[in-house]
C-alpha positions in Angstrom: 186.4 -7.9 -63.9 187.1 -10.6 -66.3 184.1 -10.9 -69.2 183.6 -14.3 -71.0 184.0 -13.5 -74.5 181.6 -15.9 -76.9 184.1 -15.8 -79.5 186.8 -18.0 -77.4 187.0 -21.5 -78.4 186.1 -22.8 -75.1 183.2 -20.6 -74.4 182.4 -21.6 -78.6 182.3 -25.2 -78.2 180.2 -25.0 -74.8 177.3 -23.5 -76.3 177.7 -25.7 -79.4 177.3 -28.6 -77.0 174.1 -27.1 -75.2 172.6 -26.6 -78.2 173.3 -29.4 -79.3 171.9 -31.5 -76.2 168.8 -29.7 -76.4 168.3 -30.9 -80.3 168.7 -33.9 -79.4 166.4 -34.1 -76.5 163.7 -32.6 -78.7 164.1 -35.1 -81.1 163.9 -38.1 -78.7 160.8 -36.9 -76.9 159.1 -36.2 -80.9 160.3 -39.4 -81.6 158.8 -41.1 -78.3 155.9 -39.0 -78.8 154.9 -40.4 -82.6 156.3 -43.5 -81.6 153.2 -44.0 -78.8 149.8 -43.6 -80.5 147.6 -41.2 -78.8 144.8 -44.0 -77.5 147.0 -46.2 -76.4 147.2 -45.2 -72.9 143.6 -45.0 -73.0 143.2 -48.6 -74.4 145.0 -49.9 -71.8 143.7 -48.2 -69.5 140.3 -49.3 -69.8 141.4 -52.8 -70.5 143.1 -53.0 -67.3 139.7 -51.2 -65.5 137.6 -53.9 -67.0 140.0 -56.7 -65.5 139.9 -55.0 -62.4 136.2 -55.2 -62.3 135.9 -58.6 -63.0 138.1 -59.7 -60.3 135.9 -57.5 -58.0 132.7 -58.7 -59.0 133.7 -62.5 -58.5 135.9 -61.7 -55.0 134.5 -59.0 -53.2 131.2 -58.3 -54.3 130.1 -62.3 -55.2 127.6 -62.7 -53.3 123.8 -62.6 -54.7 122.1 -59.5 -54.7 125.7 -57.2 -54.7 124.4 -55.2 -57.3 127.6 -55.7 -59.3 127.6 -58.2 -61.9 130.2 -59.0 -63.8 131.8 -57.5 -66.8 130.7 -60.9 -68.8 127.3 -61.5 -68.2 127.1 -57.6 -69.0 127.8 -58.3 -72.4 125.9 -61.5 -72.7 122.8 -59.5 -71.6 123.7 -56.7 -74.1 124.0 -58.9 -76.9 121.0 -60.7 -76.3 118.7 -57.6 -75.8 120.7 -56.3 -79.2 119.4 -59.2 -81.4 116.3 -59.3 -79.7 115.4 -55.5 -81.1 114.8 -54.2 -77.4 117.6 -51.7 -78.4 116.4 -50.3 -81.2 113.0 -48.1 -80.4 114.2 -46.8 -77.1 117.6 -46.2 -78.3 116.2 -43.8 -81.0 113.4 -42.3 -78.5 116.1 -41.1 -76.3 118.5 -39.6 -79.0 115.7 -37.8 -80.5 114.5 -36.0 -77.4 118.3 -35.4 -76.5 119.2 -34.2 -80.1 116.1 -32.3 -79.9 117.4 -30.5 -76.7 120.8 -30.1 -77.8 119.5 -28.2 -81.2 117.0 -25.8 -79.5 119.0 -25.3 -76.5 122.7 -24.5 -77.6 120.4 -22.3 -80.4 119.1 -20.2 -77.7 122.3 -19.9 -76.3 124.3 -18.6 -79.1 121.6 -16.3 -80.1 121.2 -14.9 -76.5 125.2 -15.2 -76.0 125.6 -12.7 -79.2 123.0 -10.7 -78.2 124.4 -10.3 -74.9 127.8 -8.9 -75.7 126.4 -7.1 -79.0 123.2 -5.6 -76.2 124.4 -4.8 -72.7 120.8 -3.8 -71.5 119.9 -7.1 -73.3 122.2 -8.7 -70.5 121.2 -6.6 -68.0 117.8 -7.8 -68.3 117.8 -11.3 -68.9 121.1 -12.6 -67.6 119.4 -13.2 -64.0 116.7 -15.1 -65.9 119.6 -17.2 -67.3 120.9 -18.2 -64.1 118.2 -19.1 -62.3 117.1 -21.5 -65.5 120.2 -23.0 -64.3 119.9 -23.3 -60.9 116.3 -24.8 -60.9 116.4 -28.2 -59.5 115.7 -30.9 -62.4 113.7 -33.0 -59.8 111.3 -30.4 -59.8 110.8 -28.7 -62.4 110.5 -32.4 -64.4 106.8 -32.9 -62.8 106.0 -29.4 -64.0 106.7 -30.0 -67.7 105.5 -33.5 -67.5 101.6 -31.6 -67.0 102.7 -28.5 -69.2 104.0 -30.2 -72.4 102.6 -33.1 -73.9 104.6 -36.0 -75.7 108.2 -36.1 -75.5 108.4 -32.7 -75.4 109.2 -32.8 -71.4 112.3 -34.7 -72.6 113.3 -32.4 -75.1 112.4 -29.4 -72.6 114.8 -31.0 -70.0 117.8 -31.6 -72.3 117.7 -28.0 -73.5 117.8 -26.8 -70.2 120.5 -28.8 -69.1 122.5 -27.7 -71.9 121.6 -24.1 -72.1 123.7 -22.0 -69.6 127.1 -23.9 -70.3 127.0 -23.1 -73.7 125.7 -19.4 -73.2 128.6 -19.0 -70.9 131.3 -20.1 -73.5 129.7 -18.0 -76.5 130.2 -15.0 -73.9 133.7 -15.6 -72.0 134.3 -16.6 -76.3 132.9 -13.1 -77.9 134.9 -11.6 -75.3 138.0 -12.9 -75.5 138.6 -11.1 -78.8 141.6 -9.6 -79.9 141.3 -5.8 -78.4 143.7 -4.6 -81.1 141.6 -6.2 -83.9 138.7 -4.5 -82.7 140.3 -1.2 -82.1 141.2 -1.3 -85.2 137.5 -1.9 -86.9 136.4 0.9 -84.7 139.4 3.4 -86.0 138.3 2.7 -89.9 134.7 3.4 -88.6 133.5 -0.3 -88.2 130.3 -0.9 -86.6 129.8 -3.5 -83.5 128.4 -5.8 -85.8 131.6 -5.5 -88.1 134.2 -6.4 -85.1 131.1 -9.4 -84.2 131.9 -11.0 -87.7 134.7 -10.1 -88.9 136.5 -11.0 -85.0 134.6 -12.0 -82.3 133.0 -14.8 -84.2 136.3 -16.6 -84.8 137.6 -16.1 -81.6 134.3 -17.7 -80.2 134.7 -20.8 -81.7 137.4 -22.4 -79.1 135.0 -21.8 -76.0 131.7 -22.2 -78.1 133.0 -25.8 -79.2 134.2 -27.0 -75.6 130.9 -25.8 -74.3 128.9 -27.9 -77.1 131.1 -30.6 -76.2 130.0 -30.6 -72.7 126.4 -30.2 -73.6 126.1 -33.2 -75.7 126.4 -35.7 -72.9 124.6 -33.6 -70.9 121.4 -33.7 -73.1 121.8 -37.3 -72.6 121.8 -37.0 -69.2 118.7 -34.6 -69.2 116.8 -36.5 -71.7 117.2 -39.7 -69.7 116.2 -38.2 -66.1 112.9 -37.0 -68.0 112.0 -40.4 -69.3 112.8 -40.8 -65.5 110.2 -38.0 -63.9 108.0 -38.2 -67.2 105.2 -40.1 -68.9 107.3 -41.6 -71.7 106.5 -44.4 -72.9 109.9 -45.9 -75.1 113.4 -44.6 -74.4 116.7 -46.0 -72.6 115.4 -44.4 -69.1 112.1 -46.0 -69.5 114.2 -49.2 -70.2 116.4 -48.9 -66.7 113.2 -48.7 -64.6 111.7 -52.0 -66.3 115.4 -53.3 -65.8 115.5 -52.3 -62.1 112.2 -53.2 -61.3 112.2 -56.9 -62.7 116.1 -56.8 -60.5 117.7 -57.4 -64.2 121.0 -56.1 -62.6 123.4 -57.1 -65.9 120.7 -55.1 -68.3 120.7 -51.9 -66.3 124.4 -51.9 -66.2 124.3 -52.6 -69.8 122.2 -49.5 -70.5 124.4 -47.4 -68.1 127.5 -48.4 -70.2 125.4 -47.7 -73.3 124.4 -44.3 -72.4 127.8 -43.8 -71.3 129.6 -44.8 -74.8 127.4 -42.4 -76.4 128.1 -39.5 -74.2 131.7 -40.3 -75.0 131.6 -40.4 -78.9 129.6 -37.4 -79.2 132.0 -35.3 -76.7 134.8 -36.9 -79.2 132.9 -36.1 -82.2 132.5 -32.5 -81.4 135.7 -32.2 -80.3 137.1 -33.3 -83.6 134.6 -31.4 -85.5 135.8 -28.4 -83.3 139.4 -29.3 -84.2 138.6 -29.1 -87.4 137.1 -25.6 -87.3 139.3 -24.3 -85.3 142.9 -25.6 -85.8 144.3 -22.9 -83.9 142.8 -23.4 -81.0 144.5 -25.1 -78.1 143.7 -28.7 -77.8 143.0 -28.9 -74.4 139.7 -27.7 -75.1 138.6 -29.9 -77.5 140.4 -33.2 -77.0 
């Protein structure tokens, strides 16, 4: 049998030639890749969705009472309701009771997430508790809190709840995911549990922790919004889409919808970069 030997010229220049090829593809797709900014697709995406819509709402769905306006008189109404202030109170009623939420919630989620993995019989006891929280219907349990709580605490209540079992699930599947080695290691030297929680499984929490806060923030939105919905508020962007929809202002209650919508989006961006930040490490698909 006949063995290629590297050291022949042929066999040499061959390899030379893959090697180079592959350089060379590497540095066309970098340079392709830093070449495109990131949000350019993006940008033109949504430009071309926009276009799309307005040739929709003034073909297909033109006549009177559609339900689709289009993308124009959306933002004629938006500007008008901007300078006219009726933006400004229930703009900041909502993101209080939603920041409100988001705080106490993803608190008591990180708290009962640590506890959890530091406390099995913790777990055991209250992880059932946890999951039903989760699975209660927000249509119905909004009336209950609406006569429980008083003031905008329903709102706040409903927001936290939306946001609470996401995030205890990514502080858990997070603590866990620690490096086994790392925490054999603590426990060899005589480390405690709470040694290998701070000194390991804190950082490796913080991928899963931050991709879990960034799907909680729009979802305290969300949950703030539905109780201004099934509540007694009085101010606040859902209080705002039920005037809008019962006076048939169809442009204004798209314009909150888009507004509520933009927000959702930079505060799952925000987090994402602040998680970035934190965490460089991390892989990005998490916390794009």
């Amino acid at each position: 049998m006949i063995t290629a030997d590297s050291s022949e010229p042929g066999v040499g220049i061959q390899e030379e030639a893959l090697g180079l090829g592959a350089r060379r593809r590497k540095v066309g797709d970098q340079a392709r890749s830093e070449g495109v900014p990131p949000w350019l697709g993006g940008t033109i995406g949504a430009i071309l969705l926009v276009l799309l819509w307005e040739v929709l709402a003034v073909t297909v769905f033109h006549k009177v009472g559609s339900g689709v306006p289009t993308p124009t008189s959306v933002a004629t109404q938006f500007w008008s309701d901007l300078r006219s202030g009726l933006y400004g109170p229930n703009f900041t009623q909502t993101m209080k009771e939603a920041a409100t939420g988001f705080v106490d919630g993803n608190v008591l989620a990180i708290v009962l997430g640590i506890a959890f993995v530091q406390l099995p019989l913790i777990e055991k006891a209250l992880l059932r508790i946890a999951v039903a929280s989760y699975c209660l219907p927000i249509i119905a349990i909004g009336p209950i809190l609406t006569f429980v709580l008083h003031g905008d605490a329903p709102q706040s209540a409903l927001a936290g709840l939306v946001v609470f079992f996401p995030t205890l699930v990514g502080v858990c599947v997070g603590l866990r995911s620690a490096d086994r080695n790392s925490l054999d290691l603590i426990r060899a030297y005589g480390g405690s549990s709470w040694l290998q929680l701070t000194r390991v499984r804190l950082r490796a929490a913080l991928p899963s922790t931050f991709a879990a806060l960034q799907i909680a923030a729009p979802s305290a939105i969300l949950g703030a919004i539905i109780g201004e919905y099934l509540g007694a508020a009085n101010t606040g962007l859902g209080v705002m889409m039920i005037d809008a929809e019962g006076a048939l202002d169809i442009a204004r209650t798209w314009g909150i919808a888009l507004v509520c919508t933009a927000v959702a989006g930079i505060l799952y961006g925000l987090i994402g970069l602040i998680g970035r930040l934190v965490a460089p490490w991390a892989p990005r698909r998490g916390m794009t």
